[in-house]
C-alpha positions in Angstrom: -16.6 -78.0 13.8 -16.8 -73.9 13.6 -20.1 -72.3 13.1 -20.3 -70.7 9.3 -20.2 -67.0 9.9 -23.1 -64.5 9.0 -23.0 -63.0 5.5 -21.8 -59.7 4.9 -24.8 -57.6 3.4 -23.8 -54.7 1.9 -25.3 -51.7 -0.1 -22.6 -49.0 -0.8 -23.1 -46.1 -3.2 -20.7 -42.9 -3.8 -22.5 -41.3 -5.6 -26.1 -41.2 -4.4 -24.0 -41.4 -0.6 -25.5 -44.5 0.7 -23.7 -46.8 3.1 -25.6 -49.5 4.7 -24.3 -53.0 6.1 -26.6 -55.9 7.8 -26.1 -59.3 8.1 -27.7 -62.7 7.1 -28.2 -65.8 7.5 -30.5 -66.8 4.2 -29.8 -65.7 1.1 -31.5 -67.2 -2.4 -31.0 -65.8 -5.6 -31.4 -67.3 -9.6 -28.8 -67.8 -12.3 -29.3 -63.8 -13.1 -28.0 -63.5 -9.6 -31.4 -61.5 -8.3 -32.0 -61.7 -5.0 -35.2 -64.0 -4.5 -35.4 -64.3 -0.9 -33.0 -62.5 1.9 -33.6 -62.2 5.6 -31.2 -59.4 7.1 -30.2 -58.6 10.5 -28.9 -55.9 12.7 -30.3 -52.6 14.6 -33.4 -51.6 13.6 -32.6 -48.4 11.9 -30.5 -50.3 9.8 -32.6 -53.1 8.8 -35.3 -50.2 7.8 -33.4 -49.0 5.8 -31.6 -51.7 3.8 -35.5 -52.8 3.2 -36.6 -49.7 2.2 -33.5 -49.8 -0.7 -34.1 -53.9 -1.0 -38.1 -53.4 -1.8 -37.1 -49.9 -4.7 -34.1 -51.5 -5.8 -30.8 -51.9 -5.5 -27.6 -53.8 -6.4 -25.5 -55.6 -2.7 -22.8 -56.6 -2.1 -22.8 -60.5 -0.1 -19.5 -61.3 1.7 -19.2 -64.5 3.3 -16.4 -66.9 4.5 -15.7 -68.2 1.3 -16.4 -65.6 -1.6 -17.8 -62.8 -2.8 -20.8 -62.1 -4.7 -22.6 -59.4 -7.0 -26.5 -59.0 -6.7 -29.3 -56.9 -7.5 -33.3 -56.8 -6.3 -36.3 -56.3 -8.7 -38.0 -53.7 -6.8 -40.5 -52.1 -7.6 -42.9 -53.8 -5.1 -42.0 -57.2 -6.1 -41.0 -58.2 -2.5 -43.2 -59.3 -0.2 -41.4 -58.3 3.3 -41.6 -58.7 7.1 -40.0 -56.6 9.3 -39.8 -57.1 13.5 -37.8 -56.3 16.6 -37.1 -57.2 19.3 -35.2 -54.2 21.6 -32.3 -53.0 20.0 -32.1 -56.3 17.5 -34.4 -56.7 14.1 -34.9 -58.7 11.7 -36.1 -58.5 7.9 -37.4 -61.6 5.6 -37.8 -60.6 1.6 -38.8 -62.9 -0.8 -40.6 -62.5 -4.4 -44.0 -62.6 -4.7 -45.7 -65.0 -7.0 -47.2 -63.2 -10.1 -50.9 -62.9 -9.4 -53.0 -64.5 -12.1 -55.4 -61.9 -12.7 -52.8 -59.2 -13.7 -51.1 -61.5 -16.2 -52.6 -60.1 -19.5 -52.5 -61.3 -23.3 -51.1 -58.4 -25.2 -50.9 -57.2 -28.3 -47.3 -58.4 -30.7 -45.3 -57.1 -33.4 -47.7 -55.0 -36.1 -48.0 -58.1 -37.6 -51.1 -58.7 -35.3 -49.6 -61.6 -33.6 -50.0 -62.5 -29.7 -47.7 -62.8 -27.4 -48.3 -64.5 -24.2 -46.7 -62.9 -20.9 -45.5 -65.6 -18.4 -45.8 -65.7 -14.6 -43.5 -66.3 -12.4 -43.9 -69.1 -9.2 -41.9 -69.4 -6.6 -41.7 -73.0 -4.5 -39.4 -73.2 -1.0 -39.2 -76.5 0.1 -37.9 -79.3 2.3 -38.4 -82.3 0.4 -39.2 -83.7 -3.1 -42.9 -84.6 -1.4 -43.0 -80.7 -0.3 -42.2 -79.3 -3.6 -45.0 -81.9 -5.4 -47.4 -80.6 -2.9 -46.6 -77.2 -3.8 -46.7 -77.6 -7.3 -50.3 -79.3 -6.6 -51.5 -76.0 -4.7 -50.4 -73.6 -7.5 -50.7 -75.4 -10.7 -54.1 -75.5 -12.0 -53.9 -79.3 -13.9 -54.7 -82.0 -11.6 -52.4 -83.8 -10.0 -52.0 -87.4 -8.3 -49.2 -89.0 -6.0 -48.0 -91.2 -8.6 -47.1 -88.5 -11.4 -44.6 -87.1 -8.9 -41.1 -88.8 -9.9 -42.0 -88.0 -13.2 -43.3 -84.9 -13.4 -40.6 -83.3 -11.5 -38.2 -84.8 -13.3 -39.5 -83.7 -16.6 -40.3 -80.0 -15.8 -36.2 -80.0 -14.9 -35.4 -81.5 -17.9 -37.6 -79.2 -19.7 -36.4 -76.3 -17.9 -39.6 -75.0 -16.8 -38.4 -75.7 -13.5 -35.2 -74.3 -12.0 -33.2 -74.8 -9.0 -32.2 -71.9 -6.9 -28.8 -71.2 -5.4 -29.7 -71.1 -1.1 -27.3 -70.0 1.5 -28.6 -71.0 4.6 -26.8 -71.2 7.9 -28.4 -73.6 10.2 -32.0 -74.8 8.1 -31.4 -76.5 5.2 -34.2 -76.3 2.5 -34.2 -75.9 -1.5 -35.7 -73.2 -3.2 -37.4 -73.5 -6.8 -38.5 -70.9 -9.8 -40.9 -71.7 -12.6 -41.8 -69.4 -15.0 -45.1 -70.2 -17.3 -48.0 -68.8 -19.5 -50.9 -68.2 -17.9 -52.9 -70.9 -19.3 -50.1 -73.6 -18.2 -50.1 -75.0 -21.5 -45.9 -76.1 -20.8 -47.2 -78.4 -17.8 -50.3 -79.5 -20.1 -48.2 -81.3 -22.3 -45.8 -82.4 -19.9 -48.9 -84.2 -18.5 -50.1 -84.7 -22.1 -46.8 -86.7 -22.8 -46.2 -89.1 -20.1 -49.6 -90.1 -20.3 -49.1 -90.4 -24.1 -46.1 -92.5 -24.2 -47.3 -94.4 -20.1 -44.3 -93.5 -18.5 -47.5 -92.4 -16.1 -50.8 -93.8 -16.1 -53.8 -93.0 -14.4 -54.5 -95.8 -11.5 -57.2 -97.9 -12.4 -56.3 -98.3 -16.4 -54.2 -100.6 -18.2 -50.9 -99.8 -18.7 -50.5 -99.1 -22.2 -54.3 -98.5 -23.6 -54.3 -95.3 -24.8 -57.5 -95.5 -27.3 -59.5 -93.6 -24.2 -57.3 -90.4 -24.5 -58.4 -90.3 -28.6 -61.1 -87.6 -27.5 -59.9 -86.4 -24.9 -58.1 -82.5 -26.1 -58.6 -80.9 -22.8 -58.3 -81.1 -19.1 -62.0 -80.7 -18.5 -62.3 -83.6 -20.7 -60.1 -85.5 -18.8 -61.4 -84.5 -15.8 -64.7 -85.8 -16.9 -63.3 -89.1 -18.0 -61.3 -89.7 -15.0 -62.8 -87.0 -12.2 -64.1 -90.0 -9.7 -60.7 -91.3 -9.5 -59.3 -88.5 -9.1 -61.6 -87.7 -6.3 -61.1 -91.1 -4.7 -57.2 -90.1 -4.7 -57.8 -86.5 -2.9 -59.9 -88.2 -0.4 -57.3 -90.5 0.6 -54.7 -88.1 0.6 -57.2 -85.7 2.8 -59.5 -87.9 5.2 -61.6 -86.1 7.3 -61.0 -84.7 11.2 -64.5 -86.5 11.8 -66.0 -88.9 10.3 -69.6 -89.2 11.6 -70.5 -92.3 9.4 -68.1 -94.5 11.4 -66.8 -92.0 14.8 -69.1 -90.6 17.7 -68.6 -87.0 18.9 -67.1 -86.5 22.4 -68.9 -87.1 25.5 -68.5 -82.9 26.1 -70.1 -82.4 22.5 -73.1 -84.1 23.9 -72.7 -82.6 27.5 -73.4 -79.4 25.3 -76.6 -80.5 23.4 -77.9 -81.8 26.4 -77.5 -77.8 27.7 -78.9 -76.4 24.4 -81.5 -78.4 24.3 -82.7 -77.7 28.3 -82.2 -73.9 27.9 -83.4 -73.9 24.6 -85.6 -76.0 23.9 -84.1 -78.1 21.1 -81.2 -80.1 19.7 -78.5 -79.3 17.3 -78.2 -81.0 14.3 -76.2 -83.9 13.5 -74.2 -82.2 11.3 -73.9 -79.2 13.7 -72.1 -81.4 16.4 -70.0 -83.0 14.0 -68.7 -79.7 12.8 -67.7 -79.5 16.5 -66.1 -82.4 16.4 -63.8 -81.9 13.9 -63.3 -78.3 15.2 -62.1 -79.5 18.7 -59.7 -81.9 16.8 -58.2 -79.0 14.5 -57.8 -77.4 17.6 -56.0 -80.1 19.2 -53.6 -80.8 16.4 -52.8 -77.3 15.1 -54.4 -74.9 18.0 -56.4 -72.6 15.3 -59.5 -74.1 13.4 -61.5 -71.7 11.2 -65.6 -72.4 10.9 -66.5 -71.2 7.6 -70.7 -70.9 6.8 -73.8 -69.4 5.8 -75.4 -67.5 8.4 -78.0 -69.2 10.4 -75.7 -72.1 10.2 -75.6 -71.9 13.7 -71.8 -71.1 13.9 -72.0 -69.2 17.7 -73.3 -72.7 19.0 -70.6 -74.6 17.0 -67.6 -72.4 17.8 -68.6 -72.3 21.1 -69.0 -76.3 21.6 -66.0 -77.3 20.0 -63.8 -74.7 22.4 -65.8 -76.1 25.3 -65.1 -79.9 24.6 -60.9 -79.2 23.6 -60.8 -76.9 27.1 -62.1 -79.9 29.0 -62.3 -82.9 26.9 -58.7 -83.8 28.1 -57.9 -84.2 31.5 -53.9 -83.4 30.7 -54.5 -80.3 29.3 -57.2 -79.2 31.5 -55.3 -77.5 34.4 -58.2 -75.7 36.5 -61.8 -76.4 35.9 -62.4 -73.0 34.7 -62.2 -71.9 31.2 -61.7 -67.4 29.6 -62.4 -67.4 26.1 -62.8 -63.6 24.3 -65.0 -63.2 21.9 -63.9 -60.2 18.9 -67.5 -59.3 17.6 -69.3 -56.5 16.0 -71.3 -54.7 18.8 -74.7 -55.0 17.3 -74.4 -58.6 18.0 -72.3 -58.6 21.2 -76.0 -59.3 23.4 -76.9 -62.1 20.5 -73.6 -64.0 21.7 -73.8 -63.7 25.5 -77.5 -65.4 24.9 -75.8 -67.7 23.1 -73.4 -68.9 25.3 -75.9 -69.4 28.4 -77.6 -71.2 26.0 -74.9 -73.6 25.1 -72.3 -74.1 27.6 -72.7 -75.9 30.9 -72.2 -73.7 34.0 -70.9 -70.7 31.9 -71.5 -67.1 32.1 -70.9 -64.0 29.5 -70.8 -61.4 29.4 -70.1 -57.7 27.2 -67.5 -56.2 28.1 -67.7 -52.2 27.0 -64.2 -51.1 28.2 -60.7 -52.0 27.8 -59.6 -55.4 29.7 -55.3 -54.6 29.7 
């Protein structure tokens, strides 16, 4: 079977004596045919430049094996972009930003005094029906559950609030979605508001078909309140934990390093302290970044620095030598706090701060 050619990217204009071609292999746009994602291709010069026109403005010209088709950018700063290269070969990925929630405003109507609600614009790119439902769960404010999800999607198509976008894609296949929406939500609302209403969805738990609970319930804070715990008891099955100290123990290296705190220093870390390095040398493990995220005085040094200790040597098929480097970014005010820090907490380690460039 023959590989589907590149499309054909062009910008051509007389009169303002522009002339620009790239190539791509991803193309999205809507129904209005405006471009809503587009990676481009080609010598770096040239893929500069056709961003530069793509992120103002322009109208392009995309030929590819089969047809060929009119289409215009927003501009205007609408795009989010990426640009990189490699030699004499770059590439550039565009695609429309969501509308951020604090700039959508309620403004004034006709002179009648009448409001007029501006909508927002989301934008979902997805693999799956269970991608575009976790999406929708990240952007949307109203709660959702797993079991809305046949539903829900379904009725925002039929409603139209939810569109399917048009994807050329050579090689990945994914589907591309665009909802557009007042800023309170209130289209989704009654989507919700409905199915619950008439139990093509219910909430698990309740009987199918007794609706006298939602005769006081007007908003989503009232239905959180009403049906929060359950809804918490879904989130925490559909999130468990990396570590869960109730019912785990932490790795033999997590207490290799409390045993080292507490001869240098004198004392022990808290339960809750090697736990956090539990879970942080399992992130690691998994998805090799974690981020530690707390107050200060938390103890976050000793807790970074155990849970990189225990992933470097916790497992004897990733642990090639016996030795470990680890670089610490810090400002320099604290630079001697974190050398102490790391006598103080890993086994047979040494720091130290390093004033001058290590390339």
């Amino acid at each position: 079977m023959a590989k589907e050619p590149l499309i054909k990217v062009s910008c051509i204009s007389k009169g303002e004596k522009i002339g620009l071609i790239n190539y791509s292999d991803l193309v999205v746009f809507d129904k209005e045919k405006t471009i809503v994602a587009l990676r481009i291709g080609g010598y770096p010069e040239a893929v500069q430049a056709m961003s530069d026109i793509i992120t103002t403005g322009c109208d392009l010209e995309l030929q590819g094996a089969r047809e060929t088709l009119k289409v215009t950018t927003k501009g205007q700063k609408n795009y989010e972009r990426r640009l990189s290269h490699d030699g004499v070969y770059a590439e550039g990925m565009h695609y429309l930003k969501d509308d951020v929630p604090n700039t959508i405003m309620i403004g004034d109507g006709e002179s009648d005094g009448t409001k007029v609600a501006v909508k927002k614009n989301l934008y979902f790119f997805c693999k799956t029906q269970e991608d575009l439902y976790a999406e929708l769960d990240r952007k949307l404010s109203v709660p959702l559950i797993p079991e809305f999800k046949d539903y829900f999607i379904s009725e925002l198509r039929n409603r139209n609030i939810l569109q399917q976008l048009t994807v050329y894609s050579l090689g990945h296949k994914f589907e591309a979605w665009h909802m557009k929406i007042t800023e309170d939500e209130k289209e989704v609302t009654k989507v919700l508001k409905d199915g619950l209403k008439s139990g093509k969805i219910t909430i698990p738990g309740t009987q199918s078909g007794n609706l006298t609970v939602f005769n006081n319930i007007k908003t989503f804070t009232q239905y959180l309140g009403e049906f929060g715990r359950v809804v918490a008891e879904r989130i925490k099955k559909c999130f468990p934990p990396r570590f869960n100290p109730a019912v785990e123990p932490v790795a033999p290296e997590i207490t290799e390093v409390n045993d080292c705190v507490r001869n240098h220093a004198g004392y022990s870390l808290f339960d809750a302290q090697l736990g956090a390095a539990e879970a942080l040398k399992r992130q690691l493990e998994t998805d090799k970044m974690a981020l530690l995220v707390a107050e200060c005085g938390t103890g976050k040094t000793k807790i970074g620095s155990a849970a990189l200790y225990a992933y470097q040597h916790g497992n004897p098929k990733r642990r090639v030598y016996d030795k470990a480097f680890n670089v610490v970014i810090c400002p320099s005010h604290i630079t001697g706090k974190w050398v102490r820090e790391v006598h103080e907490t890993i086994p047979n380690s040494y720091a130290m701060h390093v004033t001058k460039s290590i390339s």
